[in-house]
C-alpha positions in Angstrom: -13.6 -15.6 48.8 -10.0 -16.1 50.1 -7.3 -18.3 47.8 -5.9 -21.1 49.4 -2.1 -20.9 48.1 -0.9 -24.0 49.9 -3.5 -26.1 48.7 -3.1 -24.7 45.3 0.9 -25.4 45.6 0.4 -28.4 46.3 -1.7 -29.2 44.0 0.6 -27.8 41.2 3.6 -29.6 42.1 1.4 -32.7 42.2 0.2 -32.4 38.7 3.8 -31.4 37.8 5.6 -34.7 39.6 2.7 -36.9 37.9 2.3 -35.8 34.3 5.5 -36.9 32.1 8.1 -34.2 31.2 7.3 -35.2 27.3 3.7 -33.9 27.6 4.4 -30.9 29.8 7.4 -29.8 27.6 5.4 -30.0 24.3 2.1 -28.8 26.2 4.8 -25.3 26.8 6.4 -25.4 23.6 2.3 -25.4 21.8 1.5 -22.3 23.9 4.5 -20.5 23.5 3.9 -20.6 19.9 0.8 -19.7 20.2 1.1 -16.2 22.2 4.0 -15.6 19.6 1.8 -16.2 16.9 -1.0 -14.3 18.3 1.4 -11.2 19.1 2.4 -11.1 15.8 -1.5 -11.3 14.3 -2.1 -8.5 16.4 0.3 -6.2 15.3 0.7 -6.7 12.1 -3.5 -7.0 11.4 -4.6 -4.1 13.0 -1.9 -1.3 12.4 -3.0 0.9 9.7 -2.3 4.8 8.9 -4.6 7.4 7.8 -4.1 9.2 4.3 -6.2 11.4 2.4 -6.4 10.9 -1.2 -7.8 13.2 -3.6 -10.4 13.2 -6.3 -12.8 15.4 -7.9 -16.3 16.5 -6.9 -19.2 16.2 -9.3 -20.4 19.5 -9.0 -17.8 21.9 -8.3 -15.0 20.1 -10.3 -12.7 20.9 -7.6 -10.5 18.7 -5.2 -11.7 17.2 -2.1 -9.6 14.9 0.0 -11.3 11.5 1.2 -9.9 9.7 4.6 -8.1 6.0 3.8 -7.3 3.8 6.1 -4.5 1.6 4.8 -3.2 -0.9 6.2 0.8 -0.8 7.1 3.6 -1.9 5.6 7.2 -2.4 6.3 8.5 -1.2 3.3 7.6 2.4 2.3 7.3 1.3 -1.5 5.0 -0.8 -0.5 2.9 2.0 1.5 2.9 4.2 -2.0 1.5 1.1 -3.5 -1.3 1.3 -1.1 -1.9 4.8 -1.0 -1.6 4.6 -5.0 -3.8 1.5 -5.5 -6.5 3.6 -3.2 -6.6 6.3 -5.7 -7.0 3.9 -8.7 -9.6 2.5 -6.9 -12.1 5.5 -6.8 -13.7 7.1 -3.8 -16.3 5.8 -1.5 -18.5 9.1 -1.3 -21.4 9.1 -4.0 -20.5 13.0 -4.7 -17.3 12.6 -5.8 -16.0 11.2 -8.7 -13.1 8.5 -10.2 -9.9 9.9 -11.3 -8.9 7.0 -13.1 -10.6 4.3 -15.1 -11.4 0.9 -14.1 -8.8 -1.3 -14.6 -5.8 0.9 -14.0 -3.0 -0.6 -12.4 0.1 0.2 -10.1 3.2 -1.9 -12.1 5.7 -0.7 -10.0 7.3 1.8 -7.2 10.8 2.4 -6.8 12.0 4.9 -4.0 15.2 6.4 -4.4 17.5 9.4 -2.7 13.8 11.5 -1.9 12.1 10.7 -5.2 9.1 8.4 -5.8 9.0 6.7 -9.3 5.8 5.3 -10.1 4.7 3.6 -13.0 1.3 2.7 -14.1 -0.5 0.3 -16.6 -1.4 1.7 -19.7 -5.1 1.6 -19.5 -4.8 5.1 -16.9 -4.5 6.9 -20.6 -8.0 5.8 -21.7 -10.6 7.8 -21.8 -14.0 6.4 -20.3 -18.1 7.5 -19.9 -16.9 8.1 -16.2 -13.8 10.0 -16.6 -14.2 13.8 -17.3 -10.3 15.1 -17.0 -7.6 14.3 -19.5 -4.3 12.3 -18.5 -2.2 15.5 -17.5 -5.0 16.8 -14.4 -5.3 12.6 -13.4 -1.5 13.2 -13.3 -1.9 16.5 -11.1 -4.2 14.9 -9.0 -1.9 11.5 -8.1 0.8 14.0 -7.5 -1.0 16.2 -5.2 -2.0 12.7 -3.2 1.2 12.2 -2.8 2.8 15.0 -2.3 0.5 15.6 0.5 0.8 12.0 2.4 4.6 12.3 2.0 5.9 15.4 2.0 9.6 14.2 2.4 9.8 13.2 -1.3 11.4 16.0 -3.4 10.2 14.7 -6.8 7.6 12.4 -8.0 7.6 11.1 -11.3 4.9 9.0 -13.4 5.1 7.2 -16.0 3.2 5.0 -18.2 4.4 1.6 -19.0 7.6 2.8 -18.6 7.1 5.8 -20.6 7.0 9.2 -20.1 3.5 10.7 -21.0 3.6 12.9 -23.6 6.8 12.6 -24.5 7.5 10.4 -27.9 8.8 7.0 -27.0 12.8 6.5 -27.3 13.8 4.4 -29.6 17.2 3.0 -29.7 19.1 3.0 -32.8 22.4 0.7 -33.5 25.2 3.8 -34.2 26.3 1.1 -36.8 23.6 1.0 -39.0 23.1 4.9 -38.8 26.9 5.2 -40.4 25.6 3.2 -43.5 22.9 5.1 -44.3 24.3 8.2 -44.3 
């Protein structure tokens, strides 16, 4: 089967010379935006990173990693968030067991100068029928996740609603008021 180019140039600039530039121009201008559109669906939909996130196994009661992929993000707070949020979530594999309770919530991330600051809702303190470790090893455990995935981060610190866990909450006292009750 052989291509007839000058029958098919001719044809084109036929077309071309009959259809109004309006329609041609707008016809462009609709599938331009599309490729763009469909470029940018592309990349952002489909690229995700593989990290491994902890949790417990039923039997042995040691740690065993479980392959996540997450989708990702521009923002490296927001890739925590994901890698965080997985944990909360529980594993996939039957033998192995939640870390946190249900409902348990990333409030925020904050990266700063190599340190990861993560703060979770308050119901990751509760105890529940499907929870067998305390706060502190839950604690260990979100550590280790991410002190594995991102090993550039010198220090990672969790709190609780802002809190510190363990540590009595700080309350602020007015100096004023202190001096007239002494």
């Amino acid at each position: 089967m052989r291509i007839d180019w000058k029958y098919l140039r001719t044809a084109l600039v036929d077309f071309y010379r009959k259809t109004p530039k309006m329609v041609l121009l707008s016809g462009g201008l609709f599938l331009l935006s599309f490729f763009i559109s469909l470029g940018c669906f592309s990349l952002s939909q489909f690229s995700r990173e593989k990290h491994l996130v902890f949790f417990l196994e039923y039997r042995k009661g040691t740690l065993a990693g479980e392959v996540r992929s997450i989708p990702w993000k521009s923002s490296m707070e927001d890739r925590v968030r994901g890698l965080v949020e997985e944990l909360l979530w529980g594993p996939i594999d039957p033998r192995l067991q939640r870390v946190f309770p249900l409902g348990s919530q990333v409030q925020s991330i904050l990266i700063r100068k190599g340190s990861i600051y993560v703060d979770l809702s308050p119901d990751v303190l509760f105890a529940s029928e499907d929870i067998r470790v305390g706060w502190d090893e839950r604690f260990r455990i979100l550590r280790k996740t991410l002190g594995f995935n991102y090993p550039q981060f010198k220090q990672i610190f969790l709190t609780v609603n802002g809190q510190l866990p363990g540590i009595p909450p700080f309350l602020p006292q007015n100096p004023e008021k202190q001096k007239k009750i002494r």
